[in-house]
N, C-alpha and C positions, 0 to 999 in steps of 0.2 A: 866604615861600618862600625867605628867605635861606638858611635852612638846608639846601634840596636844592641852591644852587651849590657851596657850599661842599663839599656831597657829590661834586658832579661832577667839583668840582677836588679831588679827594683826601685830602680832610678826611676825618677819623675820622667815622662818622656819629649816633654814640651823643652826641658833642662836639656836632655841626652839631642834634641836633634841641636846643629848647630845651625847658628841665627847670621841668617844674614842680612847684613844690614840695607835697611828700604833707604834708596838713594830720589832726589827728586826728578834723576833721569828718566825712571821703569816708564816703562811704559806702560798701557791699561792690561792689556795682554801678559806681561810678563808678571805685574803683579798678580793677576787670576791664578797664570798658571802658580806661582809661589803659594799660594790659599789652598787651591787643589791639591799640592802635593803636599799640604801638611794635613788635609782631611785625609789622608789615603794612608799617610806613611804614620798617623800619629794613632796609639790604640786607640780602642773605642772610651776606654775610661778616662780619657781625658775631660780635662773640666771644658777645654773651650769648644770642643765637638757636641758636648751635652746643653750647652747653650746655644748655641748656633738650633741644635735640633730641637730645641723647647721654642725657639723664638719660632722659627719653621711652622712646628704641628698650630701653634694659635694664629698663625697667619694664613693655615691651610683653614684652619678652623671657623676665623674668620670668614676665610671668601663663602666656606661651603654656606656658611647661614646665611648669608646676604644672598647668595643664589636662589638659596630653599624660599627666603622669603618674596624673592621676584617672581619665584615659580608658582606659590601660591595666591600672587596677587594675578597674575596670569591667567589662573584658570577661576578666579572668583571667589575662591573660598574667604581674603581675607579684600574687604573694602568693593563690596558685590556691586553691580554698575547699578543705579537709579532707573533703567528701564531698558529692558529686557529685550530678545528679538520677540518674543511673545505677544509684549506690547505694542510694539511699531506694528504689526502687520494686522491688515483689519479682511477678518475671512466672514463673506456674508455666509448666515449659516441659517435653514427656515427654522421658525421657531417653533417648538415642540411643547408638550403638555406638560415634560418638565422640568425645559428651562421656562415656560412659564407662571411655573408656580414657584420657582424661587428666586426668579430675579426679580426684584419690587420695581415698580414705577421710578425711575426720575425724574428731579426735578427739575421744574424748567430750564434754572440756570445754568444746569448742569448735562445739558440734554445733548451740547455738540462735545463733549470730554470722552475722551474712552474708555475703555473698562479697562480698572486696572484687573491684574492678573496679580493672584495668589501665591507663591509658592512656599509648599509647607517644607519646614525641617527638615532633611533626613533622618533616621535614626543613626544611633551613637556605631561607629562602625564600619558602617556605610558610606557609599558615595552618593553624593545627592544626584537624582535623577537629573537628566537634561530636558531644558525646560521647554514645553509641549504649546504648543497654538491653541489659545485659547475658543471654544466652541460656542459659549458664550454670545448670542445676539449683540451688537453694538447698535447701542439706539441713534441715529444721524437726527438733525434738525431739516423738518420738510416746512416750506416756504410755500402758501397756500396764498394762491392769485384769489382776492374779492371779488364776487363779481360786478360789473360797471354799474353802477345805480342812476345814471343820466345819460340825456340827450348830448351826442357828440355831432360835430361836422366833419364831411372828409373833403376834400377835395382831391378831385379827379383828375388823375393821372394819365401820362401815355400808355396807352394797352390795358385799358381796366375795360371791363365789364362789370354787368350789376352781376353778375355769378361771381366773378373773382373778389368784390369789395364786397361781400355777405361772407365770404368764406374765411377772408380776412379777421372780418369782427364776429364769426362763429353764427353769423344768423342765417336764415334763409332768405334766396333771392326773394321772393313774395313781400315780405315785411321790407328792404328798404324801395323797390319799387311800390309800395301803399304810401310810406313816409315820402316820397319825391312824388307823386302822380307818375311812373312812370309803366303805368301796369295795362296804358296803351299801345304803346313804344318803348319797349325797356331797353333799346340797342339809341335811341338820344340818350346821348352822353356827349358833354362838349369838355374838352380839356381844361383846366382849372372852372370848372363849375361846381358847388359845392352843393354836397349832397347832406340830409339831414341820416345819420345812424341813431335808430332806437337800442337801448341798452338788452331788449329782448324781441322774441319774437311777437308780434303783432300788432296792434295799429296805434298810431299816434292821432287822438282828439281832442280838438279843442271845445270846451264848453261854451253851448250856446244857451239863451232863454229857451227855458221848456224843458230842457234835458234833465233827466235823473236817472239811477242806475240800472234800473228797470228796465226803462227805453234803450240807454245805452247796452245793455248786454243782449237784448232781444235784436238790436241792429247790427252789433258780431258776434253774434250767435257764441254767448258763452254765458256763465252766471254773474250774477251780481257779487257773488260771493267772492269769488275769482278777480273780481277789480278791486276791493275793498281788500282783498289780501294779499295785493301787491304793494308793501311797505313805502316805497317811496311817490304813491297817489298821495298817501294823509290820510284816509278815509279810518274809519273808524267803524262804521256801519251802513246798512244799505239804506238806512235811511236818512241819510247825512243830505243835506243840501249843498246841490254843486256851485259853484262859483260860476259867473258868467267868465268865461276869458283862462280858464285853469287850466292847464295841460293835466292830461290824463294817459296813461298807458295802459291799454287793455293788452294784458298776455295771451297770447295764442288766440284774438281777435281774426275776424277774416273779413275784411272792409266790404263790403258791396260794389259791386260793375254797374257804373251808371255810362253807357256810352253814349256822349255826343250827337245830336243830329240837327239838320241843318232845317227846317220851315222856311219856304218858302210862303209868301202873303199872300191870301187868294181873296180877302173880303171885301166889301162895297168900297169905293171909294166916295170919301165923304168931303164935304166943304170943309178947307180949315184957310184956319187964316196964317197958319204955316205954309214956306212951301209944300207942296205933294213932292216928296220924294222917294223913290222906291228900288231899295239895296237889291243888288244880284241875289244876294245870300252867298256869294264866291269871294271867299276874303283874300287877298295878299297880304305879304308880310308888312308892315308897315314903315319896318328898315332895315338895312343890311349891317352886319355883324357879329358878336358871338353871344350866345342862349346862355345868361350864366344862372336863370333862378325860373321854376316852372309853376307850373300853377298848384297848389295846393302843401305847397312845401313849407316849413315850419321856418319863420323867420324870428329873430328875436332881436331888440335893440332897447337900449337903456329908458329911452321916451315912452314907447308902447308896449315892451315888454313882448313874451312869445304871441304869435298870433299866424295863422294859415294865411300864406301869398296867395292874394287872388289875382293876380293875371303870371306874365311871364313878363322876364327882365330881358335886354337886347343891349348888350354891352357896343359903342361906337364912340369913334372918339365927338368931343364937341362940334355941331356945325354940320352934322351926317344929316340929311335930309330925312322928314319923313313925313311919308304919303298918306292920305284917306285909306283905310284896309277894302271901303266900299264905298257906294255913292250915297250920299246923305246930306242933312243940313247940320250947321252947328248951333248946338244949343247952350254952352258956356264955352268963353274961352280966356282964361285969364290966371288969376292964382288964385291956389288955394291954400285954406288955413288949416287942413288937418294932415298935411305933408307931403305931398302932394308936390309941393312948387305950381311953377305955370302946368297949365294942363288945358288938352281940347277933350271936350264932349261930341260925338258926334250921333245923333239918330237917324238912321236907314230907312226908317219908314217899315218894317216889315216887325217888330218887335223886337230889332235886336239894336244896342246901341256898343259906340268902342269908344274906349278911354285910351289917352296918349296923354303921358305924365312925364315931370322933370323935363320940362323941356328946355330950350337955349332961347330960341325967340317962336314967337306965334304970328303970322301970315293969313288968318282969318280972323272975321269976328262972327259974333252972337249973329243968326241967323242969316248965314249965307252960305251958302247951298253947293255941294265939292261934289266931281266925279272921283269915282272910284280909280286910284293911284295918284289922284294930282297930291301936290307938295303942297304939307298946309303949316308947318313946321322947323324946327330942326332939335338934334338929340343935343342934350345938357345936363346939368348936376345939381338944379333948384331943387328946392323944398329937403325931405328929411330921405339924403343920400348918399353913399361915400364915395363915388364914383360917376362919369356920365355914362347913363344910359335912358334906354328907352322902358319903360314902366308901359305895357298893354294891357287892355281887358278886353272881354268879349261879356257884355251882359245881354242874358234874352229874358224878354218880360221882368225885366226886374232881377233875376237869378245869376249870382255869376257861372260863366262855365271857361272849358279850358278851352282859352285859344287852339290849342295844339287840335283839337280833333276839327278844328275848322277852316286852319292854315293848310296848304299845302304842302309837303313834305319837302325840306331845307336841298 
Protein backbone atom coordinates (compact mmCIF):
# COMPACT_ATOMS: atom_id res chain seq x y z
CA UNK A 1 0.00 0.00 0.00
CA UNK A 2 3.14 2.12 -0.06
CA UNK A 3 2.25 3.26 -3.21
CA UNK A 4 -1.22 4.95 -2.51
CA UNK A 5 0.66 7.22 0.45
CA UNK A 6 2.82 8.34 -1.70
CA UNK A 7 -0.25 9.03 -4.04
CA UNK A 8 -1.78 11.00 -1.31
CA UNK A 9 1.12 13.02 -0.70
CA UNK A 10 1.50 14.01 -4.30
CA UNK A 11 3.67 11.61 -5.89
CA UNK A 12 2.98 11.12 -9.53
CA UNK A 13 0.85 7.98 -9.36
CA UNK A 14 2.12 6.12 -12.56
CA UNK A 15 5.74 6.51 -10.39
CA UNK A 16 3.87 5.31 -6.89
CA UNK A 17 2.27 2.15 -8.52
CA UNK A 18 4.89 -0.42 -8.85
CA UNK A 19 5.86 -1.77 -12.47
CA UNK A 20 5.93 -4.93 -13.18
CA UNK A 21 7.84 -6.09 -15.50
CA UNK A 22 6.00 -7.37 -19.18
CA UNK A 23 7.65 -10.73 -19.52
CA UNK A 24 7.18 -12.35 -23.33
CA UNK A 25 5.48 -15.40 -21.29
CA UNK A 26 1.91 -13.13 -20.39
CA UNK A 27 -0.37 -14.21 -21.79
CA UNK A 28 -3.29 -12.01 -23.90
CA UNK A 29 -5.48 -12.30 -20.74
CA UNK A 30 -2.97 -11.58 -18.14
CA UNK A 31 -1.76 -8.75 -19.86
CA UNK A 32 -5.61 -7.01 -20.21
CA UNK A 33 -6.15 -7.73 -16.87
CA UNK A 34 -2.55 -5.77 -16.06
CA UNK A 35 -4.11 -2.49 -18.35
CA UNK A 36 -7.52 -2.87 -16.28
CA UNK A 37 -6.03 -2.63 -13.23
CA UNK A 38 -3.98 0.21 -13.78
CA UNK A 39 -7.06 2.15 -15.39
CA UNK A 40 -8.89 1.46 -12.12
CA UNK A 41 -6.26 1.83 -9.53
CA UNK A 42 -4.45 4.81 -11.35
CA UNK A 43 -6.21 8.56 -10.54
CA UNK A 44 -8.31 9.97 -12.93
CA UNK A 45 -5.40 12.86 -13.53
CA UNK A 46 -3.24 10.71 -14.86
CA UNK A 47 -1.70 11.53 -18.28
CA UNK A 48 -2.19 8.01 -19.83
CA UNK A 49 -5.89 7.63 -18.88
CA UNK A 50 -6.45 11.15 -20.43
CA UNK A 51 -5.18 9.77 -23.53
CA UNK A 52 -6.51 6.50 -23.84
CA UNK A 53 -9.92 8.66 -23.14
CA UNK A 54 -9.23 11.30 -26.01
CA UNK A 55 -8.16 8.54 -28.33
CA UNK A 56 -11.66 6.71 -27.19
CA UNK A 57 -14.20 9.86 -27.56
CA UNK A 58 -12.71 10.37 -31.65
CA UNK A 59 -13.00 6.88 -32.27
CA UNK A 60 -16.58 7.02 -30.79
CA UNK A 61 -16.92 10.09 -32.73
CA UNK A 62 -15.80 8.72 -35.67
CA UNK A 63 -18.20 5.72 -35.90
CA UNK A 64 -21.21 7.78 -34.88
CA UNK A 65 -20.71 10.00 -38.17
CA UNK A 66 -20.13 7.33 -40.44
CA UNK A 67 -23.40 5.76 -39.02
CA UNK A 68 -25.30 9.15 -39.21
CA UNK A 69 -24.14 9.30 -42.70
CA UNK A 70 -25.32 5.48 -43.78
CA UNK A 71 -28.41 6.47 -42.10
CA UNK A 72 -29.02 9.48 -44.32
CA UNK A 73 -28.08 7.78 -47.49
CA UNK A 74 -30.68 5.17 -46.31
CA UNK A 75 -33.47 7.13 -46.11
CA UNK A 76 -32.57 9.46 -49.25
CA UNK A 77 -31.87 12.64 -48.14
CA UNK A 78 -28.23 12.42 -49.37
CA UNK A 79 -27.64 10.76 -53.10
CA UNK A 80 -31.75 10.39 -53.86
CA UNK A 81 -32.38 7.22 -56.11
CA UNK A 82 -32.71 8.23 -60.00
CA UNK A 83 -36.40 6.88 -60.06
CA UNK A 84 -38.76 6.77 -57.66
CA UNK A 85 -41.45 4.08 -56.76
CA UNK A 86 -43.70 6.93 -58.22
CA UNK A 87 -42.17 6.38 -61.38
CA UNK A 88 -41.97 2.59 -61.88
CA UNK A 89 -45.74 2.21 -61.24
CA UNK A 90 -48.19 3.23 -64.15
CA UNK A 91 -51.89 3.91 -62.65
CA UNK A 92 -54.44 4.38 -65.59
CA UNK A 93 -56.22 7.22 -64.48
CA UNK A 94 -59.38 8.99 -66.96
CA UNK A 95 -58.46 12.13 -68.02
CA UNK A 96 -60.03 15.18 -66.69
CA UNK A 97 -60.50 18.72 -67.87
CA UNK A 98 -57.62 19.55 -65.87
CA UNK A 99 -55.10 17.25 -66.43
CA UNK A 100 -56.07 18.10 -69.83
CA UNK A 101 -55.22 21.38 -69.98
CA UNK A 102 -51.91 21.15 -68.51
CA UNK A 103 -50.38 18.31 -69.76
CA UNK A 104 -49.16 19.28 -73.44
CA UNK A 105 -49.16 16.91 -76.24
CA UNK A 106 -46.03 14.66 -76.69
CA UNK A 107 -44.02 14.01 -79.07
CA UNK A 108 -43.93 11.33 -81.21
CA UNK A 109 -40.62 10.02 -80.07
CA UNK A 110 -41.28 10.34 -76.96
CA UNK A 111 -44.72 8.94 -76.85
CA UNK A 112 -43.79 5.30 -75.20
CA UNK A 113 -41.45 7.13 -72.21
CA UNK A 114 -43.26 7.88 -69.02
CA UNK A 115 -43.95 10.77 -67.13
CA UNK A 116 -41.47 11.61 -65.17
CA UNK A 117 -42.61 12.70 -61.63
CA UNK A 118 -41.84 15.87 -59.80
CA UNK A 119 -40.93 16.16 -56.58
CA UNK A 120 -40.68 19.58 -55.02
CA UNK A 121 -38.35 20.55 -52.13
CA UNK A 122 -39.44 20.57 -48.75
CA UNK A 123 -39.27 23.41 -46.65
CA UNK A 124 -36.15 24.20 -44.52
CA UNK A 125 -37.24 22.25 -41.17
CA UNK A 126 -39.17 19.76 -42.47
CA UNK A 127 -39.34 16.34 -43.51
CA UNK A 128 -39.86 15.93 -47.02
CA UNK A 129 -43.24 14.32 -47.70
CA UNK A 130 -43.24 10.68 -49.10
CA UNK A 131 -43.59 10.40 -52.39
CA UNK A 132 -47.14 10.04 -53.81
CA UNK A 133 -48.36 8.14 -57.29
CA UNK A 134 -48.48 10.11 -59.73
CA UNK A 135 -52.17 10.82 -61.23
CA UNK A 136 -51.12 12.12 -64.16
CA UNK A 137 -52.27 10.27 -67.57
CA UNK A 138 -49.43 8.21 -69.10
CA UNK A 139 -49.69 8.48 -72.66
CA UNK A 140 -48.81 4.43 -74.26
CA UNK A 141 -48.07 4.12 -78.00
CA UNK A 142 -51.34 2.50 -79.83
CA UNK A 143 -50.46 0.58 -83.00
CA UNK A 144 -53.33 1.14 -85.60
CA UNK A 145 -53.91 -1.97 -88.14
CA UNK A 146 -54.37 -0.31 -92.10
CA UNK A 147 -56.97 -1.35 -93.48
CA UNK A 148 -56.29 -4.26 -96.40
CA UNK A 149 -56.29 -2.24 -99.83
CA UNK A 150 -56.20 -5.62 -102.19
CA UNK A 151 -57.33 -8.71 -103.42
CA UNK A 152 -56.04 -11.74 -101.21
CA UNK A 153 -56.55 -15.52 -101.74
CA UNK A 154 -57.26 -17.99 -98.93
CA UNK A 155 -57.28 -21.31 -99.24
CA UNK A 156 -59.66 -23.67 -97.71
CA UNK A 157 -59.15 -25.38 -94.87
CA UNK A 158 -60.65 -28.45 -92.85
CA UNK A 159 -63.87 -27.17 -91.14
CA UNK A 160 -64.21 -23.76 -92.84
CA UNK A 161 -67.32 -22.35 -93.97
CA UNK A 162 -68.11 -19.34 -96.02
CA UNK A 163 -69.52 -17.85 -92.63
CA UNK A 164 -66.22 -18.68 -90.60
CA UNK A 165 -63.76 -17.33 -93.59
CA UNK A 166 -65.78 -13.83 -93.90
CA UNK A 167 -65.52 -13.59 -90.14
CA UNK A 168 -62.04 -14.20 -90.41
CA UNK A 169 -61.33 -11.31 -92.75
CA UNK A 170 -64.12 -9.14 -91.08
CA UNK A 171 -66.50 -9.30 -94.20
CA UNK A 172 -69.64 -10.62 -94.71
CA UNK A 173 -70.70 -14.09 -95.96
CA UNK A 174 -72.50 -12.30 -99.05
CA UNK A 175 -69.45 -10.53 -100.41
CA UNK A 176 -66.86 -13.59 -100.58
CA UNK A 177 -69.72 -15.99 -101.97
CA UNK A 178 -70.33 -12.95 -104.89
CA UNK A 179 -66.21 -12.93 -105.27
CA UNK A 180 -66.35 -17.19 -105.75
CA UNK A 181 -69.99 -17.51 -107.47
CA UNK A 182 -70.87 -19.37 -104.66
CA UNK A 183 -74.23 -17.64 -103.86
CA UNK A 184 -75.75 -20.76 -105.36
CA UNK A 185 -74.35 -23.26 -103.19
CA UNK A 186 -72.45 -21.54 -100.57
CA UNK A 187 -71.83 -25.15 -98.47
CA UNK A 188 -69.29 -26.27 -102.17
CA UNK A 189 -66.30 -25.71 -100.46
CA UNK A 190 -63.60 -28.42 -101.38
CA UNK A 191 -60.46 -28.61 -99.13
CA UNK A 192 -57.36 -26.76 -100.43
CA UNK A 193 -59.55 -24.74 -103.04
CA UNK A 194 -58.75 -21.31 -103.17
CA UNK A 195 -61.11 -18.82 -102.59
CA UNK A 196 -60.84 -15.05 -103.92
CA UNK A 197 -61.17 -12.47 -100.53
CA UNK A 198 -62.28 -8.81 -101.41
CA UNK A 199 -60.40 -6.15 -99.15
CA UNK A 200 -64.19 -4.97 -98.42
CA UNK A 201 -67.56 -5.54 -98.47
CA UNK A 202 -69.03 -5.86 -101.95
CA UNK A 203 -68.60 -6.99 -105.40
CA UNK A 204 -65.49 -7.65 -107.44
CA UNK A 205 -65.84 -6.41 -111.42
CA UNK A 206 -64.16 -6.77 -114.13
CA UNK A 207 -64.38 -4.17 -116.91
CA UNK A 208 -65.91 -5.10 -119.92
CA UNK A 209 -66.66 -2.88 -123.40
CA UNK A 210 -69.58 -0.65 -122.76
CA UNK A 211 -69.15 -0.34 -119.09
CA UNK A 212 -68.99 3.05 -117.32
CA UNK A 213 -69.78 4.18 -113.87
CA UNK A 214 -73.20 4.92 -114.56
CA UNK A 215 -74.06 1.44 -115.65
CA UNK A 216 -71.85 0.03 -113.14
CA UNK A 217 -73.55 1.50 -110.14
CA UNK A 218 -77.14 1.43 -111.41
CA UNK A 219 -76.32 -2.70 -111.77
CA UNK A 220 -75.16 -2.68 -107.72
CA UNK A 221 -77.29 -0.38 -106.87
CA UNK A 222 -75.02 2.19 -105.41
CA UNK A 223 -73.60 5.70 -106.69
CA UNK A 224 -71.08 6.53 -108.95
CA UNK A 225 -69.74 8.48 -106.58
CA UNK A 226 -69.09 5.71 -104.01
CA UNK A 227 -66.81 3.68 -106.74
CA UNK A 228 -64.75 6.73 -107.56
CA UNK A 229 -64.25 7.18 -103.82
CA UNK A 230 -62.84 4.05 -103.11
CA UNK A 231 -58.92 5.12 -103.32
CA UNK A 232 -57.44 1.95 -104.51
CA UNK A 233 -60.03 1.88 -108.08
CA UNK A 234 -57.69 4.98 -109.51
CA UNK A 235 -60.78 6.86 -110.47
CA UNK A 236 -60.69 10.29 -110.30
CA UNK A 237 -64.02 11.09 -111.56
CA UNK A 238 -67.25 9.74 -112.88
CA UNK A 239 -66.49 10.46 -115.93
CA UNK A 240 -63.25 8.70 -116.30
CA UNK A 241 -63.11 6.16 -118.97
CA UNK A 242 -62.83 2.46 -117.67
CA UNK A 243 -60.37 0.21 -118.94
CA UNK A 244 -61.38 -2.82 -120.70
CA UNK A 245 -59.86 -5.75 -118.30
CA UNK A 246 -59.42 -3.42 -114.90
CA UNK A 247 -60.50 -4.66 -111.76
CA UNK A 248 -62.86 -2.71 -109.84
CA UNK A 249 -64.31 -2.75 -106.27
CA UNK A 250 -67.68 -1.60 -105.81
CA UNK A 251 -68.18 -0.97 -101.71
CA UNK A 252 -71.22 -2.14 -100.39
CA UNK A 253 -72.23 -3.37 -104.01
CA UNK A 254 -75.05 -6.25 -104.04
CA UNK A 255 -74.27 -8.27 -107.37
CA UNK A 256 -77.47 -9.52 -109.07
CA UNK A 257 -79.11 -13.33 -108.87
CA UNK A 258 -78.95 -14.64 -112.32
CA UNK A 259 -80.04 -18.31 -111.75
CA UNK A 260 -79.24 -20.89 -114.39
CA UNK A 261 -81.72 -22.73 -116.49
CA UNK A 262 -81.68 -25.53 -118.60
CA UNK A 263 -83.73 -25.18 -122.48
CA UNK A 264 -84.47 -27.76 -123.85
CA UNK A 265 -84.67 -27.49 -128.11
CA UNK A 266 -87.98 -27.61 -129.51
CA UNK A 267 -87.47 -26.11 -133.13
CA UNK A 268 -87.83 -27.34 -136.84
CA UNK A 269 -85.27 -29.61 -137.59
CA UNK A 270 -83.44 -28.53 -140.51
CA UNK A 271 -81.15 -29.97 -143.28
CA UNK A 272 -77.61 -29.50 -142.32
CA UNK A 273 -74.74 -30.89 -143.63
CA UNK A 274 -73.65 -31.47 -139.92
CA UNK A 275 -74.52 -34.37 -138.09
CA UNK A 276 -78.16 -33.79 -136.45
CA UNK A 277 -77.33 -34.22 -133.08
CA UNK A 278 -79.54 -33.35 -130.11
CA UNK A 279 -78.13 -32.94 -126.33
CA UNK A 280 -80.37 -34.26 -123.44
CA UNK A 281 -79.83 -30.92 -121.93
CA UNK A 282 -78.70 -33.40 -118.54
CA UNK A 283 -75.06 -32.90 -118.15
CA UNK A 284 -72.55 -35.21 -116.07
CA UNK A 285 -69.65 -34.39 -114.70
CA UNK A 286 -67.17 -34.72 -117.24
CA UNK A 287 -64.46 -36.15 -114.60
CA UNK A 288 -63.95 -37.38 -111.39
CA UNK A 289 -61.86 -35.54 -108.90
CA UNK A 290 -61.43 -32.50 -106.77
CA UNK A 291 -63.33 -28.74 -107.63
CA UNK A 292 -60.44 -26.49 -107.03
CA UNK A 293 -61.59 -23.08 -109.02
CA UNK A 294 -65.36 -22.20 -109.93
CA UNK A 295 -66.87 -20.29 -112.21
CA UNK A 296 -66.78 -16.57 -112.08
CA UNK A 297 -63.88 -16.47 -109.67
CA UNK A 298 -61.16 -13.83 -110.07
CA UNK A 299 -57.94 -15.64 -111.41
CA UNK A 300 -54.77 -13.62 -111.89
CA UNK A 301 -51.38 -14.79 -113.59
CA UNK A 302 -48.37 -12.99 -115.01
CA UNK A 303 -49.52 -13.59 -119.02
CA UNK A 304 -53.06 -12.45 -118.78
CA UNK A 305 -53.08 -10.62 -115.75
CA UNK A 306 -56.63 -10.54 -113.47
CA UNK A 307 -59.55 -11.77 -115.39
CA UNK A 308 -63.21 -13.80 -114.19
CA UNK A 309 -62.70 -17.91 -114.59
CA UNK A 310 -65.16 -18.81 -116.94
CA UNK A 311 -65.92 -22.46 -116.34
CA UNK A 312 -64.74 -24.53 -113.32
CA UNK A 313 -61.29 -26.46 -112.74
CA UNK A 314 -61.47 -30.42 -111.80
CA UNK A 315 -58.18 -31.21 -110.35
CA UNK A 316 -57.07 -35.37 -111.45
CA UNK A 317 -54.05 -36.77 -111.76
CA UNK A 318 -52.81 -37.17 -115.54
CA UNK A 319 -54.44 -39.86 -117.82
CA UNK A 320 -58.14 -39.53 -115.66
CA UNK A 321 -60.44 -40.02 -118.33
CA UNK A 322 -62.88 -37.70 -119.62
CA UNK A 323 -66.34 -38.00 -120.94
CA UNK A 324 -68.74 -35.96 -123.32
CA UNK A 325 -70.95 -33.98 -120.41
CA UNK A 326 -73.81 -34.65 -123.28
CA UNK A 327 -74.33 -36.06 -126.58
CA UNK A 328 -73.05 -33.96 -129.46
CA UNK A 329 -70.66 -33.73 -132.34
CA UNK A 330 -67.26 -32.19 -132.24
CA UNK A 331 -66.51 -29.10 -133.76
CA UNK A 332 -62.56 -28.53 -132.94
CA UNK A 333 -60.35 -30.57 -131.45
CA UNK A 334 -56.74 -29.85 -131.27
CA UNK A 335 -54.55 -27.01 -129.59
CA UNK A 336 -54.99 -23.95 -128.86
CA UNK A 337 -52.95 -20.79 -129.00
CA UNK A 338 -54.62 -18.44 -126.36
CA UNK A 339 -53.89 -21.22 -123.35
CA UNK A 340 -55.89 -23.23 -123.61
CA UNK A 341 -53.39 -26.41 -124.59
CA UNK A 342 -55.11 -29.34 -126.43
CA UNK A 343 -58.88 -28.79 -126.08
CA UNK A 344 -62.36 -30.35 -127.36
CA UNK A 345 -65.33 -28.29 -128.54
CA UNK A 346 -68.22 -30.15 -128.48
CA UNK A 347 -71.90 -28.84 -129.81
CA UNK A 348 -75.19 -30.49 -128.62
CA UNK A 349 -77.33 -29.29 -131.01
CA UNK A 350 -79.74 -27.59 -128.73
CA UNK A 351 -77.70 -24.24 -128.25
CA UNK A 352 -75.54 -25.20 -125.71
CA UNK A 353 -71.85 -26.18 -126.41
CA UNK A 354 -68.93 -27.67 -123.66
CA UNK A 355 -65.27 -26.98 -123.64
CA UNK A 356 -62.70 -29.55 -122.23
CA UNK A 357 -59.20 -27.87 -121.82
CA UNK A 358 -55.56 -28.87 -121.01
CA UNK A 359 -55.84 -32.03 -121.87
CA UNK A 360 -53.30 -35.07 -121.99
CA UNK A 361 -54.37 -36.82 -125.30
CA UNK A 362 -57.59 -36.38 -127.56
CA UNK A 363 -59.55 -39.51 -128.98
CA UNK A 364 -61.86 -37.57 -131.27
CA UNK A 365 -61.67 -35.55 -134.10
CA UNK A 366 -63.38 -32.51 -135.88
CA UNK A 367 -66.76 -33.77 -136.70
CA UNK A 368 -67.65 -37.00 -135.30
CA UNK A 369 -70.45 -37.36 -133.36
CA UNK A 370 -70.05 -38.64 -129.25
CA UNK A 371 -72.85 -40.08 -126.88
CA UNK A 372 -73.32 -38.48 -123.83
CA UNK A 373 -70.56 -39.92 -121.11
CA UNK A 374 -68.40 -41.84 -123.86
CA UNK A 375 -64.48 -41.02 -123.26
CA UNK A 376 -63.26 -38.70 -125.74
CA UNK A 377 -60.16 -37.59 -123.87
CA UNK A 378 -58.10 -37.73 -120.88
CA UNK A 379 -56.99 -34.87 -117.97
CA UNK A 380 -53.33 -33.09 -118.52
CA UNK A 381 -51.31 -29.97 -117.75
CA UNK A 382 -51.00 -28.45 -121.64
CA UNK A 383 -51.27 -24.90 -122.61
CA UNK A 384 -51.19 -21.98 -119.69
CA UNK A 385 -51.43 -24.23 -116.29
CA UNK A 386 -49.58 -25.10 -113.20
CA UNK A 387 -51.02 -28.28 -112.50
CA UNK A 388 -53.16 -31.22 -114.27
CA UNK A 389 -56.49 -30.60 -114.42
CA UNK A 390 -59.65 -30.49 -116.31
CA UNK A 391 -60.65 -26.78 -117.43
CA UNK A 392 -64.80 -27.03 -118.27
CA UNK A 393 -67.33 -24.76 -119.72
CA UNK A 394 -70.73 -24.74 -120.26
CA UNK A 395 -71.80 -22.04 -123.10
CA UNK A 396 -75.54 -21.47 -124.25
CA UNK A 397 -75.90 -19.44 -127.33
CA UNK A 398 -72.73 -17.98 -127.17
CA UNK A 399 -72.99 -16.81 -123.28
CA UNK A 400 -70.99 -18.35 -120.77
CA UNK A 401 -72.74 -19.87 -117.73
CA UNK A 402 -71.89 -21.94 -114.50
CA UNK A 403 -71.45 -25.32 -115.03
CA UNK A 404 -72.48 -25.81 -111.48
CA UNK A 405 -76.16 -24.93 -111.88
CA UNK A 406 -76.25 -27.54 -114.68
CA UNK A 407 -74.26 -30.47 -113.14
CA UNK A 408 -75.60 -32.55 -110.93
CA UNK A 409 -74.66 -32.16 -107.31
CA UNK A 410 -71.07 -33.99 -106.45
Amino acid sequence: MSWLKDTLHGKRAVDAIPQRPVFPTWSLGEYLWHRIRLWIEVAPRSQEILDISRRLTTHLALLTGVLFVLLLVRLGVIFPPTKSAAMMVDVPVASTAETDSVVPTAPAHAISQPTPVVVLPAAVGTLAPAPVLSRRPIPHTETVERPRRTIVYYEVQPGDTVWKIAKKFGLKPKTVEWANSLELNPDLLRVGQKLVIPPVDGVIHIVEPGDTLERLARKYKVKPEDIVAYEPNGLKSVDDTLAVGKTLIIPGGIKPVVRPTVRMYSGPVQKQKKPVVHGTGNFVWPATGRLTSLFGQIVCSPMYGCRPHMGIDIAAPIGTPVVASDAGYVVFAGWDKTGYGKIIVLDHGNGFTTVYAHLHSILVRKGQTVARGQRIGSVGKTGNTTGPHLHFEIRQRGHQRNPLGFLPSP
